[in-house]
DSSP file (Angstrom, degrees, kcal/mol; ACC not computed):
  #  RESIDUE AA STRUCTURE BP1 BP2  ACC     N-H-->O    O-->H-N    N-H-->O    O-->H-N    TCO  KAPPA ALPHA  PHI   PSI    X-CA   Y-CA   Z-CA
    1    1 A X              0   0    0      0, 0.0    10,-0.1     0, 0.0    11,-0.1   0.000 360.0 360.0 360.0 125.7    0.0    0.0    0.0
    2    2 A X        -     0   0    0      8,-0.2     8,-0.6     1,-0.1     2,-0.4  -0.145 360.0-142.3 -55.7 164.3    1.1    3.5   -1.0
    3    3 A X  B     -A    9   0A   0      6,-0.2     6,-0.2     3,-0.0    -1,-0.1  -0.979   3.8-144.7-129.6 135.9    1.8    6.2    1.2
    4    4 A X    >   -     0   0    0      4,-1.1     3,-1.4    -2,-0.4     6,-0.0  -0.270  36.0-112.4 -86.3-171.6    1.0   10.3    0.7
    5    5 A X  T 3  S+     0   0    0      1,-0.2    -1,-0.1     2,-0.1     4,-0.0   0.921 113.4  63.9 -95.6 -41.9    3.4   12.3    1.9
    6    6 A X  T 3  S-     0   0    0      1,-0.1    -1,-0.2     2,-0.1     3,-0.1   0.627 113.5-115.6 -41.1 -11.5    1.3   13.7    4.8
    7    7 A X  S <  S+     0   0    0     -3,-1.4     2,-0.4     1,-0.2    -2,-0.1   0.533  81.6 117.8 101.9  -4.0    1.4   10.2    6.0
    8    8 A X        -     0   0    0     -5,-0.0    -4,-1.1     1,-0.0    -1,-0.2  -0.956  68.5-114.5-101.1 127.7   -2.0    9.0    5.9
    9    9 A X  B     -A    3   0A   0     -2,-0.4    -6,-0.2    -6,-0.2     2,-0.1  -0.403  19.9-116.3 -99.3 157.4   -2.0    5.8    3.2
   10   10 A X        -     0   0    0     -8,-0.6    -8,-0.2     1,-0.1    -1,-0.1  -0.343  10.5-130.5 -72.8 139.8   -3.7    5.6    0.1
   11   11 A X        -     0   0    0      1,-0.2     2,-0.2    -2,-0.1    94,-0.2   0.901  64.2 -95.0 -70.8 -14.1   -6.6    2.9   -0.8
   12   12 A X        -     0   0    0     57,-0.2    -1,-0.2    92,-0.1    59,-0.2  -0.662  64.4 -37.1 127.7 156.4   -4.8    2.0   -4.1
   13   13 A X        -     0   0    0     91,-0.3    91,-0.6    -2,-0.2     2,-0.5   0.352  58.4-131.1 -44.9-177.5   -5.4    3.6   -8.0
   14   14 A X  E     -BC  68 103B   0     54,-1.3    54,-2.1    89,-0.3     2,-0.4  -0.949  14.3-161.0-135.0 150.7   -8.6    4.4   -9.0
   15   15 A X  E     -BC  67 102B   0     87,-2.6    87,-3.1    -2,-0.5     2,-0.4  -0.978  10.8-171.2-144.5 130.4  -10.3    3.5  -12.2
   16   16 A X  E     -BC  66 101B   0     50,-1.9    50,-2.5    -2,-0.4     2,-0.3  -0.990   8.5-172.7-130.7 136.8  -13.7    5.9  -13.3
   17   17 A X  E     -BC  65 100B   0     83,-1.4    83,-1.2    -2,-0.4     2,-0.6  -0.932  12.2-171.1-111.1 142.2  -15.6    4.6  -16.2
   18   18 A X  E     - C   0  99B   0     46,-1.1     2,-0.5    -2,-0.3    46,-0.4  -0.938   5.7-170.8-139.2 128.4  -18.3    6.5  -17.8
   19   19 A X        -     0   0    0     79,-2.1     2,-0.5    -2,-0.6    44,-0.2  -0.795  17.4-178.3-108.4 158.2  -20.6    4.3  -20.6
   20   20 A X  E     -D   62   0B   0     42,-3.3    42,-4.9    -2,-0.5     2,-1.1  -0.943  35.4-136.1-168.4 143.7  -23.0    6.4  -22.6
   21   21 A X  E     -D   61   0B   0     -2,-0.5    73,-4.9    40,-0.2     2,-0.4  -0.754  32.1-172.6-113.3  94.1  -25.5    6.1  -25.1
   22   22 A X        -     0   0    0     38,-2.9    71,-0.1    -2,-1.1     5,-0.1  -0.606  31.2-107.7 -81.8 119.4  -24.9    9.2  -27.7
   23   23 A X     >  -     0   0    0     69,-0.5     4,-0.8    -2,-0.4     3,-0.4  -0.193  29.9-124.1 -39.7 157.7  -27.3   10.1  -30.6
   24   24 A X  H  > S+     0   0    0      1,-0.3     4,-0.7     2,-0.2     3,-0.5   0.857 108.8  64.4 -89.8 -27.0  -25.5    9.1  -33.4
   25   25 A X  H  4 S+     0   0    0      1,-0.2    -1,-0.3     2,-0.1    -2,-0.1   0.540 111.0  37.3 -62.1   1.0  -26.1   12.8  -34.7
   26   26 A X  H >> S+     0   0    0     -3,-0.4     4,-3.2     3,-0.1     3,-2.6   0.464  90.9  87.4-106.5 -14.6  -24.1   14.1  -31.9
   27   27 A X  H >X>S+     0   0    0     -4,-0.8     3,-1.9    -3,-0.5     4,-1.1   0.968  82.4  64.1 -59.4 -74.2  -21.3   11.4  -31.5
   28   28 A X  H 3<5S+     0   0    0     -4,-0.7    -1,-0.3     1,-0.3     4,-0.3   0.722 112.9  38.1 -27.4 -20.7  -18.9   13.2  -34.1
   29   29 A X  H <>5S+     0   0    0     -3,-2.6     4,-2.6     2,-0.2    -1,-0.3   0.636 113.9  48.7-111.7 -30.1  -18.9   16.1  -31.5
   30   30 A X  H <X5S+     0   0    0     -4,-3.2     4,-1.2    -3,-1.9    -2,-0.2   0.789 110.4  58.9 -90.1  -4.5  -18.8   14.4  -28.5
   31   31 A X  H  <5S+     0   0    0     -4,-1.1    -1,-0.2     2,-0.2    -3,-0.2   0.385 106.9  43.6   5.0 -56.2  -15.9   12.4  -30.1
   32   32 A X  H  ><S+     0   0    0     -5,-0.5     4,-3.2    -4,-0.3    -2,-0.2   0.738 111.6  58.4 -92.7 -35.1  -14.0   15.1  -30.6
   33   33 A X  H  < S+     0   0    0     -4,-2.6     4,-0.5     1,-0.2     5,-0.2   0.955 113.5  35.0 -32.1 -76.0  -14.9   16.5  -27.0
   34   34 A X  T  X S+     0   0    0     -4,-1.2     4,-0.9     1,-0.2     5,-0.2   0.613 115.1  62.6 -73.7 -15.9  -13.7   13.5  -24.9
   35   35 A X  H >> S+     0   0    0      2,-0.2     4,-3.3     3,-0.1     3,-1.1   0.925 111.0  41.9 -59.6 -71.6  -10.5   13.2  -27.9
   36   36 A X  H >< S+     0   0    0     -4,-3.2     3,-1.6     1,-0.2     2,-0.5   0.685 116.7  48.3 -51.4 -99.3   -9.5   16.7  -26.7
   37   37 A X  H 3> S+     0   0    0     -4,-0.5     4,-1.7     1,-0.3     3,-0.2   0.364 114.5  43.1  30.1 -53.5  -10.1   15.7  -22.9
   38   38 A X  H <X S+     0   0    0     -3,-1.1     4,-1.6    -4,-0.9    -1,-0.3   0.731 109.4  57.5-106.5 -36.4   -8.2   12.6  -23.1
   39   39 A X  H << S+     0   0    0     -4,-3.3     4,-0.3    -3,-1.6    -2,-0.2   0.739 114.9  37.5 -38.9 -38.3   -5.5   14.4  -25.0
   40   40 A X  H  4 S+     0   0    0     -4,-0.3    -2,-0.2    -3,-0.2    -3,-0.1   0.652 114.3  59.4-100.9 -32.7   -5.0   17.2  -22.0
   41   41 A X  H >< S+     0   0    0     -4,-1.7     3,-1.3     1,-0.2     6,-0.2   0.713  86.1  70.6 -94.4   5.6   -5.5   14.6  -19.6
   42   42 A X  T 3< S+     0   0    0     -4,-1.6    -1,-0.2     1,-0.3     5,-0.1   0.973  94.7  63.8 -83.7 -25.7   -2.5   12.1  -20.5
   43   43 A X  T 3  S+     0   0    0     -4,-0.3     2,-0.6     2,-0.1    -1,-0.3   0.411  70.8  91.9 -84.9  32.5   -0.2   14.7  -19.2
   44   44 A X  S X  S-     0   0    0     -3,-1.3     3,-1.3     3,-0.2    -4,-0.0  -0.951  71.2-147.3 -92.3 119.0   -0.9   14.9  -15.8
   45   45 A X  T 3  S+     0   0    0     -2,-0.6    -1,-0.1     1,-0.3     3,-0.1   0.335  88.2  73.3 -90.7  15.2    1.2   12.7  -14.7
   46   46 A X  T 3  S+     0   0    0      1,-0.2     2,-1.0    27,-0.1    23,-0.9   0.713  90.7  74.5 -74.4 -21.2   -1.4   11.8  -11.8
   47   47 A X    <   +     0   0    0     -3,-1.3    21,-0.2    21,-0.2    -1,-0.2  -0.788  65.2 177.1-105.0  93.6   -2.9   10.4  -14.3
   48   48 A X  S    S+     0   0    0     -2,-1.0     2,-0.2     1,-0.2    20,-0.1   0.400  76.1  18.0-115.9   7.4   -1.2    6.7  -15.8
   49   49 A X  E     -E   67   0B   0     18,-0.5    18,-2.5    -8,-0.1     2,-0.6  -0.741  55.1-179.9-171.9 148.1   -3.8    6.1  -18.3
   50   50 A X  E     +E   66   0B   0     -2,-0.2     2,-0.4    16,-0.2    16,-0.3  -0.968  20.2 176.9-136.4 111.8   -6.5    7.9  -20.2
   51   51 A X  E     -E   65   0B   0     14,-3.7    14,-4.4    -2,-0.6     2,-0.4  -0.931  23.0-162.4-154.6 131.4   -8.6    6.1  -22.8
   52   52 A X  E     +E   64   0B   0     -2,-0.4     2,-0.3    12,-0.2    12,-0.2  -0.859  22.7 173.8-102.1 134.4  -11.8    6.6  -25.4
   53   53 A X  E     -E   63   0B   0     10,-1.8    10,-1.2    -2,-0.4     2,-0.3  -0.985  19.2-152.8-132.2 150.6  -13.8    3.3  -26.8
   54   54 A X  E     -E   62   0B   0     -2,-0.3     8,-0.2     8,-0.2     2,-0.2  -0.838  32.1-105.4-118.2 149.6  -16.9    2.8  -28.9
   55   55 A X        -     0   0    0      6,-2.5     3,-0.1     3,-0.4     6,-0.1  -0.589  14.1-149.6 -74.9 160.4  -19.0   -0.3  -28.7
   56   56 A X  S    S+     0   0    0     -2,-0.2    -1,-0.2     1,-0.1     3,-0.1   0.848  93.0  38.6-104.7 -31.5  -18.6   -2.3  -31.2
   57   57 A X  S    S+     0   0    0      1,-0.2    -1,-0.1    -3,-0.1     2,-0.1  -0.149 114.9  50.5-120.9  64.4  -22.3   -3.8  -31.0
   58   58 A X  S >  S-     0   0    0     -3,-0.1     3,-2.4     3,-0.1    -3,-0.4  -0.584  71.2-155.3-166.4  89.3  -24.1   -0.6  -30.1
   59   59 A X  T 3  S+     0   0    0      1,-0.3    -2,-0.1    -3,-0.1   -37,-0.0   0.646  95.6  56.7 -73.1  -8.4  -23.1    2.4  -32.8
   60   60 A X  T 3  S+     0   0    0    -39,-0.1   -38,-2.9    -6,-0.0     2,-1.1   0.534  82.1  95.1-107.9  14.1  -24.2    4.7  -29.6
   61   61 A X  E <   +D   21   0B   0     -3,-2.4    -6,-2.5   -40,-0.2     2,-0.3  -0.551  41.5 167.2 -84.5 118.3  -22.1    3.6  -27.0
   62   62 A X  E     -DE  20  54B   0    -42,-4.9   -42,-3.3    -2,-1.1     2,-0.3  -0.898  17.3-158.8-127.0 168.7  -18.8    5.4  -26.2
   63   63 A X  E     - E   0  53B   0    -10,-1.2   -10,-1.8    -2,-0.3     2,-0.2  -0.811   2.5-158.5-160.3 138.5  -17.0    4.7  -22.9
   64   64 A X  E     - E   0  52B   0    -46,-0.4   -46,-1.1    -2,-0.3     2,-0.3  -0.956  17.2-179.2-126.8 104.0  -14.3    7.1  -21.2
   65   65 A X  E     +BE  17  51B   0    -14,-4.4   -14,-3.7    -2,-0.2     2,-0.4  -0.902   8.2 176.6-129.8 178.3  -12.2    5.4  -18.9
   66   66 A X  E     -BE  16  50B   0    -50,-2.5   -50,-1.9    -2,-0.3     2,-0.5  -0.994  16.7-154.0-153.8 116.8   -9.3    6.8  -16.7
   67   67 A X  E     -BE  15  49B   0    -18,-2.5   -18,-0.5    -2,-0.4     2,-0.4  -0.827  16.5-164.1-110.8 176.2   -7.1    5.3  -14.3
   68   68 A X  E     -B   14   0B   0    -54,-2.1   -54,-1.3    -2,-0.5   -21,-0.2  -0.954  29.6-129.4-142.3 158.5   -5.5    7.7  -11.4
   69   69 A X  S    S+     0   0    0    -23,-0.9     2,-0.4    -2,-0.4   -57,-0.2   0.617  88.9   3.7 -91.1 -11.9   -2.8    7.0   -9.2
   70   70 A X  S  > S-     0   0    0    -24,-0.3     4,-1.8     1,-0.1    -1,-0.2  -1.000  74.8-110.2-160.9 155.3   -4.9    8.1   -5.5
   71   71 A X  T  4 S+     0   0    0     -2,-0.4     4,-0.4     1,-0.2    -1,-0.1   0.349 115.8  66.0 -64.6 -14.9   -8.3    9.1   -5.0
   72   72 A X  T  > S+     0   0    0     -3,-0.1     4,-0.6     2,-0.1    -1,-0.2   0.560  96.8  50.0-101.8  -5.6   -7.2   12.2   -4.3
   73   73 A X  H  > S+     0   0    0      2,-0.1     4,-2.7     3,-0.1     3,-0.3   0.878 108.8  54.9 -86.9 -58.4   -5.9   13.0   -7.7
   74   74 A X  H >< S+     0   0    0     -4,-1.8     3,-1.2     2,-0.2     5,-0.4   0.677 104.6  50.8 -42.0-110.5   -9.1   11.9   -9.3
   75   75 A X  H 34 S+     0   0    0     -4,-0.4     4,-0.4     1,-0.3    -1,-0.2   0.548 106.4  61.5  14.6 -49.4  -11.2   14.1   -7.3
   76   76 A X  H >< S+     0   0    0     -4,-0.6     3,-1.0    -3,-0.3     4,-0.5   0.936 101.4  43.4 -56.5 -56.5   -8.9   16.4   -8.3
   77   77 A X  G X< S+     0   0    0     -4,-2.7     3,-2.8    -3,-1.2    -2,-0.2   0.992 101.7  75.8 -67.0 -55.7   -9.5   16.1  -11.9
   78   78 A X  G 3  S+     0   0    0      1,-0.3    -1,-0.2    -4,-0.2    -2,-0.2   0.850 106.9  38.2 -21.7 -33.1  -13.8   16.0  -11.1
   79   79 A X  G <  S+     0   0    0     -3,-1.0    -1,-0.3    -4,-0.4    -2,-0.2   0.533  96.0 108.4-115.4  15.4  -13.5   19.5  -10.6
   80   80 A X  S <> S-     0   0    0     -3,-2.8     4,-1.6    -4,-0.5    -3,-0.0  -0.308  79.8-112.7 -69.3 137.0  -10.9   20.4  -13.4
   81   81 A X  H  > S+     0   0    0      1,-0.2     4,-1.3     2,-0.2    -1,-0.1   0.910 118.3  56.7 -44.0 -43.8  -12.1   22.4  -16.6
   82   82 A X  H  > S+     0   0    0      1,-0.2     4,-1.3     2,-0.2    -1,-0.2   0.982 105.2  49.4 -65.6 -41.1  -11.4   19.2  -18.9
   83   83 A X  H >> S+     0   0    0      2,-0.2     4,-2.3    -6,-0.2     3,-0.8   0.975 104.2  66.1 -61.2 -16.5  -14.0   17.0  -16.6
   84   84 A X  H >X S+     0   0    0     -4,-1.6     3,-2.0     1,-0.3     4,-1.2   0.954 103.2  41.9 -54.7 -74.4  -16.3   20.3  -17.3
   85   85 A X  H 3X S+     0   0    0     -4,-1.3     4,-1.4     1,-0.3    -1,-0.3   0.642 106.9  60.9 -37.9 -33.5  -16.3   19.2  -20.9
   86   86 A X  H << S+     0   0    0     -4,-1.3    -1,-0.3    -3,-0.8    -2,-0.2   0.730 110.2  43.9 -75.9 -33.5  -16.8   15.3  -19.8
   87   87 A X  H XX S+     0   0    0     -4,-2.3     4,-0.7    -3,-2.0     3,-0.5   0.654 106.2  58.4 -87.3 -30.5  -20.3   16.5  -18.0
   88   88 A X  H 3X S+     0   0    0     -4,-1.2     4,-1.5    -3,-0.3    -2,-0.2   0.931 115.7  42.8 -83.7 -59.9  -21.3   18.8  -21.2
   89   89 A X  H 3< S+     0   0    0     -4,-1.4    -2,-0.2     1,-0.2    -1,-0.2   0.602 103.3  56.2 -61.2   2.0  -21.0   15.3  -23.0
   90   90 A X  H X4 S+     0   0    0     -3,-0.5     3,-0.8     1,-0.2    -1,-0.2   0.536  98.7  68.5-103.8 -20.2  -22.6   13.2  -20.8
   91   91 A X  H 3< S+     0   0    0     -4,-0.7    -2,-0.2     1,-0.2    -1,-0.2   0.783  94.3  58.0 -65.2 -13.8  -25.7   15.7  -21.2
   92   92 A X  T 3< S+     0   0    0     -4,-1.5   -69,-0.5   -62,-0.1    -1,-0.2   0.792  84.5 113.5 -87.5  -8.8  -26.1   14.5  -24.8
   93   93 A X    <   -     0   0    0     -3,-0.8   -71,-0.2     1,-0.1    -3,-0.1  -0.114  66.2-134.0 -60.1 144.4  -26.6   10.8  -23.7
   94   94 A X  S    S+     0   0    0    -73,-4.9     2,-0.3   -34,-0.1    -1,-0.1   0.586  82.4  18.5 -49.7 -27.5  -29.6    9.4  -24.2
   95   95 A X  S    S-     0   0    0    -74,-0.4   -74,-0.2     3,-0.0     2,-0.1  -0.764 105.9 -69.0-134.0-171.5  -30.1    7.8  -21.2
   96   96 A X        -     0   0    0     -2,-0.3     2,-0.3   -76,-0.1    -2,-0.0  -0.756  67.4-132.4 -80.4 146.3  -28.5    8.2  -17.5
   97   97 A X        -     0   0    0     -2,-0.1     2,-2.1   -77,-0.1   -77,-0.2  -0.698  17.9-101.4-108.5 153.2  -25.0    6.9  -18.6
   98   98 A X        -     0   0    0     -2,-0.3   -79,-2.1   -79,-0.2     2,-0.2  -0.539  44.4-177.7 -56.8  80.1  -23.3    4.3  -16.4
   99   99 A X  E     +C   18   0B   0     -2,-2.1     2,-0.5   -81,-0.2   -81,-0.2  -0.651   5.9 174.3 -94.1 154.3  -20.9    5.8  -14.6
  100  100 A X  E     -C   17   0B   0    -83,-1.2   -83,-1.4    -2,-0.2     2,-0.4  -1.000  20.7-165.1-164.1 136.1  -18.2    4.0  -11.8
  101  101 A X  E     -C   16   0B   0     -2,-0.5     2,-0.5   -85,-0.2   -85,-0.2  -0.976  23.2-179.1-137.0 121.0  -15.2    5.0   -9.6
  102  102 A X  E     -C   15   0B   0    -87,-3.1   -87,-2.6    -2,-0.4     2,-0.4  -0.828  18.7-146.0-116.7 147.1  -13.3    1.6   -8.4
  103  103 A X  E     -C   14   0B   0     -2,-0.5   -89,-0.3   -89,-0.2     2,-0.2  -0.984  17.5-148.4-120.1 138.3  -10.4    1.8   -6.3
  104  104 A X        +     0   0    0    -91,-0.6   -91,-0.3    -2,-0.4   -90,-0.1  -0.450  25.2 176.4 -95.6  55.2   -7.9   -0.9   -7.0
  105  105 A X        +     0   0    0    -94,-0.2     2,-0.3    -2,-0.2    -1,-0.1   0.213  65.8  20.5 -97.3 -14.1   -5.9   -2.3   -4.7
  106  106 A X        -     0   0    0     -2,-0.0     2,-0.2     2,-0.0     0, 0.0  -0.930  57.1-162.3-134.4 168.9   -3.9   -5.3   -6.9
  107  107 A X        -     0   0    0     -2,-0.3     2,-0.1     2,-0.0    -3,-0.0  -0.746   5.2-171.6-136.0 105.1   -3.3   -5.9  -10.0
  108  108 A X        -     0   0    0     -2,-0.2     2,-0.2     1,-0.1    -2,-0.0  -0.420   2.1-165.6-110.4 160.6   -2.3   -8.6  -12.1
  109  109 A X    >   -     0   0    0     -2,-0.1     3,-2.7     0, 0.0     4,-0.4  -0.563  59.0 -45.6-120.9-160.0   -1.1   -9.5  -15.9
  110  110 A X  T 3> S+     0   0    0      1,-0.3     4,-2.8    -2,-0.2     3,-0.2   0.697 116.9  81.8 -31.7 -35.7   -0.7  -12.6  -18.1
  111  111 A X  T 34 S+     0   0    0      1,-0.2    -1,-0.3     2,-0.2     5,-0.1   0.825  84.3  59.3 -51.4 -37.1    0.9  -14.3  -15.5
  112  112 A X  T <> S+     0   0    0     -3,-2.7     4,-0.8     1,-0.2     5,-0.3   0.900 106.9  43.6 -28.1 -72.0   -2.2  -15.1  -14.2
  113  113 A X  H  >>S+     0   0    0     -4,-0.4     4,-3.5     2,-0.3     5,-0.6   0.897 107.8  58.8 -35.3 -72.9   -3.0  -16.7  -16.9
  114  114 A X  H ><5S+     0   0    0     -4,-2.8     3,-1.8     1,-0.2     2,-1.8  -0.030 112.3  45.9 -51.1-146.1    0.5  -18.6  -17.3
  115  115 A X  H 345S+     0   0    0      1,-0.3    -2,-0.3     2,-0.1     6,-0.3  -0.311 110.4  46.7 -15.6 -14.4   -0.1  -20.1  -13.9
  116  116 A X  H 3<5S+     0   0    0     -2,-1.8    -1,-0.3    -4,-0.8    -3,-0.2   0.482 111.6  48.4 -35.5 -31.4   -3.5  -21.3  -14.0
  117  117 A X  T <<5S+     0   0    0     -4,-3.5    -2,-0.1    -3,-1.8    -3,-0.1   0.807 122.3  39.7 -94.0 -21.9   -3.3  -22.8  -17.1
  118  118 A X  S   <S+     0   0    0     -5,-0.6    -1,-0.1     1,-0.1    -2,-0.1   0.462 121.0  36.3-141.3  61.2   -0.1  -24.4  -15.7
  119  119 A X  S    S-     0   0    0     -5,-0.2     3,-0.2    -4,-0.1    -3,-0.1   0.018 102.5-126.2-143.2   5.6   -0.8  -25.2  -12.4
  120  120 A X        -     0   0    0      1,-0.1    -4,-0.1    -4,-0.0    -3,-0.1   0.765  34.0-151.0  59.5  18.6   -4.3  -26.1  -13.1
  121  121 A X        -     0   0    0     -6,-0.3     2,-0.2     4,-0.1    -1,-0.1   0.274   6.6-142.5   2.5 113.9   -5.6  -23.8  -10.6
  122  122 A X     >  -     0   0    0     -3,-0.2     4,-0.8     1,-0.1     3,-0.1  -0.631  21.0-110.7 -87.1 158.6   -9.0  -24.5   -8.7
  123  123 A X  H >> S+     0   0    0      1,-0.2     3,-1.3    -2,-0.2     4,-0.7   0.963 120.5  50.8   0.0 -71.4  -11.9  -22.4   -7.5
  124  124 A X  H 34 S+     0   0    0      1,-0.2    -1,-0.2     2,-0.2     3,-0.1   0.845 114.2  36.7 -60.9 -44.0  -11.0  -23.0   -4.5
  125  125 A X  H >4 S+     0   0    0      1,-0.2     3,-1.0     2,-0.1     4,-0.3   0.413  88.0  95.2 -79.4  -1.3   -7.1  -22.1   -4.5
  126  126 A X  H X<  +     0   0    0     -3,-1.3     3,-3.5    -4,-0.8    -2,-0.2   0.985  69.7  71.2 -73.9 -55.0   -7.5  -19.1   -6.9
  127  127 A X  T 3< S+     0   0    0     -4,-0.7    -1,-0.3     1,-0.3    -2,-0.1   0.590  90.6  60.3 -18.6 -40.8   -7.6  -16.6   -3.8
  128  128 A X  T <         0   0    0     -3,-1.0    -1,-0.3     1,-0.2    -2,-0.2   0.558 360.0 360.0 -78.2  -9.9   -3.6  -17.3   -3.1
  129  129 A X    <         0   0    0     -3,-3.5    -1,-0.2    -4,-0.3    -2,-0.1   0.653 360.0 360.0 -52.4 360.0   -2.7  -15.8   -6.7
């Protein structure tokens, strides 16, 4: 577990997702919003990844997701001029859009993968990965 410099520790990164169901007459502009947005926001180096996706089988779904290094750096960015722009696009959805802030506290890669598939991993034992 990290620690801030005041001393108090951090729960671990953060990951905010936002899914959203865009007219398709608007996407091209809310598109270029959240391009610019994600553009400004990959250099803040609180900030270790920054990323736009479309569904592939739903032509009005876009997804904005963001990780953050602390919960207090997110936050930060919530009240930032670029999230201002993230909220003027989430007014065009069609519906209330799915939104999520996760705090992460591990993380794993492929190795998972390599060591379950060969150490044949159970239910029951996957908790000790």
């Amino acid at each position: 577990m990290s620690q801030r410099k005041d001393g108090n520790k951090c729960m671990g990164k953060v990951r905010s997702t936002i899914r959203m169901l865009i007219p398709l007459k608007k996407q091209r502009e809310a598109l270029e919003i959240l391009g610019a947005v994600i553009s400004q926001v990959e250099y803040d180096p609180s900030c270790i990844t920054s990323r736009l996706y479309r569904d592939v089988n739903e032509a009005r779904a876009v997804m904005i997701e963001e990780l953050w290094t602390s919960e207090e750096d997110m936050l930060c960015h919530l009240q930032s001029d670029a999230y201002h722009r993230v909220l003027l696009v989430i007014e065009m959805a069609e519906e209330t859009p799915e939104i999520r802030f996760d705090t992460i506290m591990r993380s794993r890669g492929f190795e998972t993968i390599e060591n379950v598939r060969k150490n044949r991993i159970t239910p029951a034992s996957a908790g000790r990965l």
